[in-house]
C-alpha positions in Angstrom: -27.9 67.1 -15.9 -28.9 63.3 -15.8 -28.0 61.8 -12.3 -26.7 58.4 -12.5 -26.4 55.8 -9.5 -23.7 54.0 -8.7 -24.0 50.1 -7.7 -20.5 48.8 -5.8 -21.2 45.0 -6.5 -20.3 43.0 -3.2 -19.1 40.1 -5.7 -16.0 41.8 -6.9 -14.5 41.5 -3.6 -13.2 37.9 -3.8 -13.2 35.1 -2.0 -12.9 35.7 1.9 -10.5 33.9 3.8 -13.2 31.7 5.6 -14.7 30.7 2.3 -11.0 29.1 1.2 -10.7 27.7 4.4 -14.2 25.9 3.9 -12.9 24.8 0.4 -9.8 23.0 1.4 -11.3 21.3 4.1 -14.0 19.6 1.6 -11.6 19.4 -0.7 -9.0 17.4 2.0 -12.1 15.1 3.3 -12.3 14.4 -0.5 -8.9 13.0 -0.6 -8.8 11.5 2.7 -12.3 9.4 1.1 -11.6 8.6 -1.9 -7.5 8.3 -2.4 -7.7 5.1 0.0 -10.1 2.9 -2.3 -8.4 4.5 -5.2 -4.7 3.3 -4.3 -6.9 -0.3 -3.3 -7.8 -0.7 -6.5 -4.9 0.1 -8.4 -3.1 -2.0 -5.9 -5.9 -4.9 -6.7 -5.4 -4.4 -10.8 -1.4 -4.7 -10.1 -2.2 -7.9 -7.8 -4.3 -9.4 -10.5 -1.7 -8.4 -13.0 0.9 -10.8 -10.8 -1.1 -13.3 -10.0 -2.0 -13.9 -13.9 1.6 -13.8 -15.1 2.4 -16.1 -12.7 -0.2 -18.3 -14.1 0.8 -17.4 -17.4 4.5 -19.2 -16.5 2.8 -22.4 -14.8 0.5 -22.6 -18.0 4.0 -22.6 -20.3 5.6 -25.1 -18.0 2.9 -27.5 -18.7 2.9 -27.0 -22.1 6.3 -27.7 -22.4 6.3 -30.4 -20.1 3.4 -32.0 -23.1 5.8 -31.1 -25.7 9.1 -32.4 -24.5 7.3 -35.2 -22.8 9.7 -34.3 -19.8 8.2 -33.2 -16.4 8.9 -29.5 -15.7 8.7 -27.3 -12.5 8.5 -23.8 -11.7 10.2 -23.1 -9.0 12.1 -19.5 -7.5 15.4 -18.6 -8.0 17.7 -15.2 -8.1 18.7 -14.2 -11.3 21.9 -12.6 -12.0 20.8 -9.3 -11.3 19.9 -10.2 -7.8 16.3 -10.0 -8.4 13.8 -12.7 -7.4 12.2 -14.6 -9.8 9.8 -17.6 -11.1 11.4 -19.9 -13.3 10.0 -23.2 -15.8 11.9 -25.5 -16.1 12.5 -29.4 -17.6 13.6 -31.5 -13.8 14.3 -29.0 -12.3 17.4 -28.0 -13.7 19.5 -25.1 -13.2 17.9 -22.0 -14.7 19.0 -21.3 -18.7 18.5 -18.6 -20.6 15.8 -19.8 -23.0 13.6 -21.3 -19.8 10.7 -19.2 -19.5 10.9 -16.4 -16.2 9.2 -14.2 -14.3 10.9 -11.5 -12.5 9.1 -10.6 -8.8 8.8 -7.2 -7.7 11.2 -7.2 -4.5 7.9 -7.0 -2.3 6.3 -9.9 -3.6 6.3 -12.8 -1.5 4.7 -16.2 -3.0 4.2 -18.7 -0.6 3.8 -22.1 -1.6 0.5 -24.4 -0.1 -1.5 -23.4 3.1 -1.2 -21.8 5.8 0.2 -18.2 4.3 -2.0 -16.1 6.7 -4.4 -14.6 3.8 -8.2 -14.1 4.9 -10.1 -17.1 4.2 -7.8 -18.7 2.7 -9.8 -22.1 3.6 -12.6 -21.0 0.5 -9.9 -21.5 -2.1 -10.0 -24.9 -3.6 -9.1 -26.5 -6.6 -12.5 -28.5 -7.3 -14.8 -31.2 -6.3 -12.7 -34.2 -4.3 -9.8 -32.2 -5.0 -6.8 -31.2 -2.4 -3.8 -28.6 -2.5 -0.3 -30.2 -1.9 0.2 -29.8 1.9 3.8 -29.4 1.6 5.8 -26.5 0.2 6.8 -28.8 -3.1 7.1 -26.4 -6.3 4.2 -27.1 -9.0 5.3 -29.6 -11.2 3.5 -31.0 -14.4 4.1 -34.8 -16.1 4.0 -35.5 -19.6 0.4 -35.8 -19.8 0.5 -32.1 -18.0 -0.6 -33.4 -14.6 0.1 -32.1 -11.7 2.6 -34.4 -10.0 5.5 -33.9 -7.2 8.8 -33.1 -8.7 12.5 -33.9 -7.4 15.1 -32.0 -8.0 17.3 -33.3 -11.1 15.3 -36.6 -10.5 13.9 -38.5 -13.6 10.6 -38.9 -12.0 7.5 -37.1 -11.6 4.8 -39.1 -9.5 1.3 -37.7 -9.8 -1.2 -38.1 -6.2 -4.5 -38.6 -7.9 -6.7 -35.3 -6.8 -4.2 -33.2 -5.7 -3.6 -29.6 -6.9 -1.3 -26.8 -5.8 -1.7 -23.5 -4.3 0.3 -20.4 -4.6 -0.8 -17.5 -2.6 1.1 -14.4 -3.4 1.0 -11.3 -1.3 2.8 -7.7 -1.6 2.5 -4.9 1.4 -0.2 -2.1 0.8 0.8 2.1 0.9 -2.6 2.0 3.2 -0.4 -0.7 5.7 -2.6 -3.6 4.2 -1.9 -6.7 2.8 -3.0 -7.1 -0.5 -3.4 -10.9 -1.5 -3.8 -12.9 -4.6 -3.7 -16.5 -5.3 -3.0 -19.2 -7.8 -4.9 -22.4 -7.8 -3.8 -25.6 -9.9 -6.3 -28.2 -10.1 -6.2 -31.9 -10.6 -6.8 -31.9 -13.7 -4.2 -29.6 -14.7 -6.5 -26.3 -14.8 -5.2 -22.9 -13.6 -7.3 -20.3 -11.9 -6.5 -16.8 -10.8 -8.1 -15.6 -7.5 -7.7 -12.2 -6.0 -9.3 -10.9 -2.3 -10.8 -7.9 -1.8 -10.6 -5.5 1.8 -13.2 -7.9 3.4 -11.5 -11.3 2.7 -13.5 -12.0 -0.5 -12.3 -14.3 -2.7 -13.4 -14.1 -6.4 -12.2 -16.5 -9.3 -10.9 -14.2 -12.4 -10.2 -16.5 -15.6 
């Protein structure tokens, strides 16, 4: 009778305990690598996101300032709900329903001129012979859709030739970071987005 050998194959013994071990801990210094730039960026994209609605509602109040050959401001305010927001509109004038607004996540701080402690915040400018407001006044835009320094309920607007605005908004990080974005307004009426990356690099995004 035929003998037949048998083979015990070390392979169907499973993983040993060491081997998992080594797998989790790859698998954790993974993680610890790559979940970090990961949330940065997402936290970047939501920054941007911000930053260019933000934009989006000083763009609108210069439009309408053009149309209604008014002046209009955008300026903060708490809405009924009791959430912070950015609002348009004509003098300054109490917010209205049909005035454009932008709510503002609760950890969103927008601060108005220089001096808001973000990295470099001197490479920001609004052009060639051109200077931020240095005072916290809220962007306001003339009939011609200039950049000028609003009052209040006022019935003027008076425009400082070469001067823009600066909004720098800011929003804590999950990595304990500040994450930083910013607003320029030129002289000439312009609006640029900026963001900063981890190293205090600014880069122009419209």
């Amino acid at each position: 009778m035929p003998q037949f050998a048998t083979h015990k194959h070390k392979n169907d013994r499973g993983f040993s305990l060491l081997e998992l071990l080594i797998v989790v801990a790859i698998l954790v210094t993974l993680a610890a690598i790559t979940v970090p730039r990961a949330m940065s960026t997402i936290s970047d994209i939501k920054m941007r996101y911000v930053a260019q609605n933000l934009g989006g509602l000083l763009q609108s109040a210069r439009m309408q300032a053009v149309r209604k050959n008014t002046y209009y401001m955008a300026q903060p305010t708490t809405l009924a709900s009791g959430d912070a927001a950015y609002v348009a509109t004509a003098r300054g004038q109490a917010y209205a329903s049909s005035d454009p607004v932008l709510p503002l996540d609760n950890q969103i701080t927008v601060h108005m001129g220089t001096g808001s402690g973000a990295p470099n915040e001197g490479t920001l400018t609004c052009g060639t012979g051109c200077g931020f407001n240095p005072g916290a006044d809220d962007p306001s835009f003339n009939a011609r859709g200039l950049p000028c320094i609003g009052v209040v309920n006022g019935s003027s607007c008076p425009q400082n030739p070469g001067q823009g605005y600066l909004l720098v908004v800011s929003k804590p990080a999950l990595t304990g970071n500040t994450n930083w974005a910013a607003v320029v307004i030129t002289a000439s009426g312009h609006i640029q987005i900026w963001t900063c990356d981890g190293s205090g690099n600014w880069t122009q995004r419209d």
